[in-house]
C-alpha positions in Angstrom: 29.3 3.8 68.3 31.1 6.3 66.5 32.7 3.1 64.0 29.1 1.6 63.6 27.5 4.7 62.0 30.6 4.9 59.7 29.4 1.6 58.7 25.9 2.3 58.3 26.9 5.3 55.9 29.7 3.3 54.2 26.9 0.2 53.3 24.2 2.9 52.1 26.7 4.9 50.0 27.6 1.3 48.0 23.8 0.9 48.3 23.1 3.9 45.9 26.2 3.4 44.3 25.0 0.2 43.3 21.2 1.5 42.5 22.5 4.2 40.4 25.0 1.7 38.3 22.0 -0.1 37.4 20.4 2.4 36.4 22.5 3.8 33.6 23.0 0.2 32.6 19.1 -0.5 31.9 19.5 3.4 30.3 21.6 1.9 27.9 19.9 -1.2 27.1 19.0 -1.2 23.5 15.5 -0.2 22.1 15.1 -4.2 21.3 15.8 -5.4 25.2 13.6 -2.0 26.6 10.9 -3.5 24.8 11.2 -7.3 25.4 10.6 -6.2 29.0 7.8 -3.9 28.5 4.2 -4.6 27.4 3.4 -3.6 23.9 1.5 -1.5 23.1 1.4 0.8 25.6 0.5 4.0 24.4 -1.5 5.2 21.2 0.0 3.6 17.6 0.3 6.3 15.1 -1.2 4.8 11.8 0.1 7.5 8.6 -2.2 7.2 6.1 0.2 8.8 3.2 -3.3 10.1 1.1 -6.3 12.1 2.1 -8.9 11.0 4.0 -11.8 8.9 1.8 -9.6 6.8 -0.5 -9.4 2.9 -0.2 -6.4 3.4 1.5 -7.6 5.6 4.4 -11.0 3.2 4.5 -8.8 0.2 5.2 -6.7 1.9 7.4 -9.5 2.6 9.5 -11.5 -0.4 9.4 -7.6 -2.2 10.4 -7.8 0.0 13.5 -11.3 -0.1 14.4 -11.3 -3.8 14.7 -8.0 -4.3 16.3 -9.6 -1.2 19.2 -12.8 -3.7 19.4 -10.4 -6.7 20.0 -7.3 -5.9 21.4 -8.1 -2.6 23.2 -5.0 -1.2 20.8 -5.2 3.0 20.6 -4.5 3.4 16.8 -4.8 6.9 15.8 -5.4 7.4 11.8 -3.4 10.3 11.0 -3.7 11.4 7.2 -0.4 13.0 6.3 -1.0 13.7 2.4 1.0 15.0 -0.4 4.5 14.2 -2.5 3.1 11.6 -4.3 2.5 10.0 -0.8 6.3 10.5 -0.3 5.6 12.9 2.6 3.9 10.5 5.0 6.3 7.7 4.2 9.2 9.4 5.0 7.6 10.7 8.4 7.4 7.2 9.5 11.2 6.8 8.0 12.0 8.9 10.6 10.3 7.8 13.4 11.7 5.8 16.5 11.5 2.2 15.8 9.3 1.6 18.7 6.2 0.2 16.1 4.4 2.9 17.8 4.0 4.2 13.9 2.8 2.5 11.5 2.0 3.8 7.5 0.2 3.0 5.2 2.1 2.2 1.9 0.2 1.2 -1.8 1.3 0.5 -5.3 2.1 3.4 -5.3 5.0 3.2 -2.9 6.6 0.8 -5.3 6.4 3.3 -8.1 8.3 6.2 -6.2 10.9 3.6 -5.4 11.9 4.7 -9.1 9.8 7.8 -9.8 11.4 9.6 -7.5 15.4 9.9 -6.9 14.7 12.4 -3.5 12.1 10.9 -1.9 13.7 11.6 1.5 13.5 7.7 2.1 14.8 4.2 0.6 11.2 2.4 0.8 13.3 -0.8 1.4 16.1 0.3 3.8 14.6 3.0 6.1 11.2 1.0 6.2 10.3 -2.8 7.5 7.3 -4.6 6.5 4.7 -5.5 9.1 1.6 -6.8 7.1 0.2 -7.3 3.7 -3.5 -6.3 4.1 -5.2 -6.8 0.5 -5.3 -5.4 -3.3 -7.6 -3.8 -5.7 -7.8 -4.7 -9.5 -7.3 -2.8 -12.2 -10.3 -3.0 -15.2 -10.0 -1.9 -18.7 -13.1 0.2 -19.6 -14.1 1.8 -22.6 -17.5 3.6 -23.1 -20.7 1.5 -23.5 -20.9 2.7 -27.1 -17.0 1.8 -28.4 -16.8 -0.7 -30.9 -14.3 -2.5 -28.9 -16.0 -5.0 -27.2 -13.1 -7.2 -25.8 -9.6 -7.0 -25.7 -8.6 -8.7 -29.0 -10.4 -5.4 -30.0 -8.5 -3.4 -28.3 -5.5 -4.9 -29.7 -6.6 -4.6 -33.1 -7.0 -0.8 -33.1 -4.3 -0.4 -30.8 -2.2 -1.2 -33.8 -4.7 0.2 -36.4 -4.0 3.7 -38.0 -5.1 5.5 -35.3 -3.3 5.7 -32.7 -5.5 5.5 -29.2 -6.0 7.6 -26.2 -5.4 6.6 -23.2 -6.6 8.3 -19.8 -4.8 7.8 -16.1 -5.4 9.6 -12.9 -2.1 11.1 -13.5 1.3 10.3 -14.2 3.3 7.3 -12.5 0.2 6.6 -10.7 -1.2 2.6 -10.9 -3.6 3.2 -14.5 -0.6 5.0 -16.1 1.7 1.7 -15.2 -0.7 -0.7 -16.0 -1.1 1.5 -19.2 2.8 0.7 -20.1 3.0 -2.5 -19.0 0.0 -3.4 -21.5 2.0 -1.4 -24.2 5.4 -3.3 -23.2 3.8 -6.6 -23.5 1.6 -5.8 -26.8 4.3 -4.2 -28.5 2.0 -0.9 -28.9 1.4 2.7 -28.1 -1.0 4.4 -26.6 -1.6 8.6 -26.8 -1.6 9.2 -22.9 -3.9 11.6 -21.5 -2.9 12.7 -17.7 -6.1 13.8 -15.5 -5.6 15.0 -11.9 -7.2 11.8 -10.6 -9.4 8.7 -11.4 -12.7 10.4 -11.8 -12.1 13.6 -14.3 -10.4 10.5 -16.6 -13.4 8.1 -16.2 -16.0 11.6 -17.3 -14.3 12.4 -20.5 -14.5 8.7 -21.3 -17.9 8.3 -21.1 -17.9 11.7 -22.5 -16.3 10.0 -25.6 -13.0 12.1 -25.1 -11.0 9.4 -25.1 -10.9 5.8 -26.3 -10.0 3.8 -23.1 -8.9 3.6 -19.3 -6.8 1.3 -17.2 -9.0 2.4 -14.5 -8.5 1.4 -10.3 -11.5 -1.4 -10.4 -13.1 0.3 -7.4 -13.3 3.8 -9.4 -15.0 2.1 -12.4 -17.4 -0.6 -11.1 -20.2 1.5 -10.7 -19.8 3.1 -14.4 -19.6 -0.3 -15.6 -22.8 -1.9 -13.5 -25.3 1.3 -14.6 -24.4 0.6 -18.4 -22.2 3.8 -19.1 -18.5 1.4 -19.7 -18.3 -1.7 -20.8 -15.5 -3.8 -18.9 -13.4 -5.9 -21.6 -10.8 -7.5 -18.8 -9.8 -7.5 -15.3 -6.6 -7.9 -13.6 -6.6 -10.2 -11.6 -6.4 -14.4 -11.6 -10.0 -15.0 -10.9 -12.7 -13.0 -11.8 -14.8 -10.9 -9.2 -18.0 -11.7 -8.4 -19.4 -8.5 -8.6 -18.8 -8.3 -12.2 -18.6 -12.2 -12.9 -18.9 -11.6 -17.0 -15.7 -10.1 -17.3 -13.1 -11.8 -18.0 -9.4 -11.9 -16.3 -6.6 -10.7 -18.3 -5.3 -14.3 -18.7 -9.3 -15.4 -20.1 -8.3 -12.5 -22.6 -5.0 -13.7 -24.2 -2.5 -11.4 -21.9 -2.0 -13.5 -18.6 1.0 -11.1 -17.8 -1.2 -7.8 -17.3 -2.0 -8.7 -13.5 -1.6 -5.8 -11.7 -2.6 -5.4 -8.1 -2.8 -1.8 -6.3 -2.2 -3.7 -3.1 -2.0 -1.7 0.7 0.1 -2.9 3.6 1.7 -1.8 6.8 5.1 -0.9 7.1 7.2 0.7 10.1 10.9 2.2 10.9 13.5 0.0 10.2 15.2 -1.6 12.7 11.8 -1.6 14.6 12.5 -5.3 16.7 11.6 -8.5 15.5 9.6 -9.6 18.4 7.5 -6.7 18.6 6.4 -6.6 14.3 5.7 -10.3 15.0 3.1 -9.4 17.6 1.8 -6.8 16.0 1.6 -8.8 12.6 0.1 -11.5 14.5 -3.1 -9.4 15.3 -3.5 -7.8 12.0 -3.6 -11.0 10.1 -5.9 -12.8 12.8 -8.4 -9.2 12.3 -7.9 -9.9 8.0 -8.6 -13.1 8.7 -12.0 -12.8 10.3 -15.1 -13.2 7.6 -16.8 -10.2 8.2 -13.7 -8.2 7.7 -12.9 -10.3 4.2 -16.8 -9.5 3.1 -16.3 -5.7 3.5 -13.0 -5.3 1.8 -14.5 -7.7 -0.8 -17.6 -5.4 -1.0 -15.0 -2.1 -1.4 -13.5 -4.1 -4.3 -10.2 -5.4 -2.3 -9.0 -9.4 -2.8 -7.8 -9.8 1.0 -4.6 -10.5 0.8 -3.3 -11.5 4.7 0.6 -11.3 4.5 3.3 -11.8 7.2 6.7 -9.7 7.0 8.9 -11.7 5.7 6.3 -12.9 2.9 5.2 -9.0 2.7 8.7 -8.3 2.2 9.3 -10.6 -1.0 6.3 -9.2 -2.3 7.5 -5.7 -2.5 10.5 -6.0 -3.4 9.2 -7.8 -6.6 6.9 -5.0 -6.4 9.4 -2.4 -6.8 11.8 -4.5 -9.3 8.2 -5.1 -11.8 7.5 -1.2 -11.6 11.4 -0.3 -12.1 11.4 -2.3 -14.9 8.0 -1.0 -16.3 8.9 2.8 -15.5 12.6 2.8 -17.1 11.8 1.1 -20.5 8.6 3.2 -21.0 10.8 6.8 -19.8 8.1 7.3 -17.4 8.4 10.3 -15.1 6.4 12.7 -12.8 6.7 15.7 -14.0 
């Protein structure tokens, strides 16, 4: 009787032996195998919108969330994490677990600081991966209703004239001060620029008649240009818009190289797994995808622009070589 037990307590001691070896071994799975096993999501998504609340960014941001709650049931949580140029919100999600339980959201912008910016706390294309491309928003060169430049072979023409022109931007390094140099790189001019603290103080002093012309974000300056105060001469993009279907693209205007696209996309912590950005990126794109969707960011002046990671990917890093290339010849800088 005495032997039996012995045995009873010898099989149960190999028993939790055995339990507790598997254990540590599924404890040291990697992140990649923990998650093939698990269903995804799970728990809330963190979304890090790098600006305030209210831009394009943050509205598309939302309305990406909204519609994947309605759909998918997903929990994505918009957390605005401003400031740094929107370096400080980039390099929060740098840091995060590479679960793709957070997401942020990068612009234009994001390209720019690739090269603006030499302590960023991040490497935009080694600490991040790309999940989706979600859309773009022009740019549209605007001058006051009462300029005599009327198109941009005007604009040229005093450009190089004996003034020399001001130029307004939401600040420096931000998408108008680029597209401002890359016009000046491919003209072979220059421009007196004028610095504001954002996109609206710049667009007042140039109906004002402070300045002489803006490389303005198309959304900022559409409604300027449709009550009669600026007069659009091109926009940058390959088609034009339909809301302002008299102006012409940059191409129509004799500089087909001036497109410029302050796109927004989804990025997360490298070495986030494959299989789980797929999914992810999967449901995004069907959401983008949808009409209605495509008709509101059309109405907030986007051109949907549904992209996968790998295609995403490409995109910015051509992104980030354009704006390199733009920044370091023109001696562009932040401060």
């Amino acid at each position: 009787m005495k032997d039996k037990f012995h045995a009873y307590v010898d099989i149960g001691r190999r028993r939790l032996l055995h339990a507790a070896g598997a254990a540590s071994l599924l404890g040291s799975l990697p992140l990649k195998s923990a998650l093939a096993q698990d269903a995804w999501p799970a728990s809330p998504i963190n979304y890090v919108v790098p600006f305030a609340p209210g831009g394009l960014t943050d509205v598309a941001a939302r309305m990406v969330s909204k519609a994947l709650g309605a759909d998918k049931s997903w929990n994505l949580i918009v957390q605005n994490k401003p400031g740094g140029n929107a370096n400080i919100g980039a390099a929060f999600v740098a840091r995060a677990r590479p679960d793709c339980y957070t997401w942020l959201a990068i612009t234009m912008t994001h390209a720019a600081n690739a090269t603006l910016f030499k302590d960023s706390g991040y490497d935009l294309l080694k600490d991040l991966a790309p999940l989706a491309g979600l859309a773009a928003s022009p740019m549209m060169v605007v001058v006051n209703a009462k300029s005599p430049i009327k198109t941009m072979a005007d604009l040229l023409k005093a450009a190089k004239g004996k003034r020399q022109l001001t130029a307004g931007s939401s600040g420096n390094g931000t998408p108008p001060h680029l597209t401002l140099a890359l016009y000046e790189k491919l003209t072979g001019t220059k421009l007196t620029h004028v610095p504001y603290t954002g996109g609206a103080p710049s667009l007042t002093d140039l109906i004002g008649g402070q300045i002489d012309v803006v490389f303005s974000n198309y959304p900022e300056s559409l409604a300027h240009v449709k009550s009669g105060a600026l007069r659009a001469l091109a926009i940058t993009t390959h088609a034009r818009s339909p809301d302002v279907p008299d102006v012409p693209t940059v191409a129509e205007a004799g500089i087909p190289d001036l497109i410029v696209e302050n796109f927004t996309g989804i990025m997360v912590p490298a070495g986030t797994p494959a299989n789980v950005v797929q999914q992810a990126s999967a449901a995004v794109l069907a959401e983008l995808k949808k009409p209605d969707m495509q008709r509101t960011l059309v109405h907030l002046g986007f051109v949907p622009q549904p992209r996968g990671p790998a295609e995403f990917g490409k995109y910015l890093a051509t992104e980030v070589q354009l704006w390199r290339k733009v920044i370091q010849e023109s001696g562009i800088h932040t401060s």
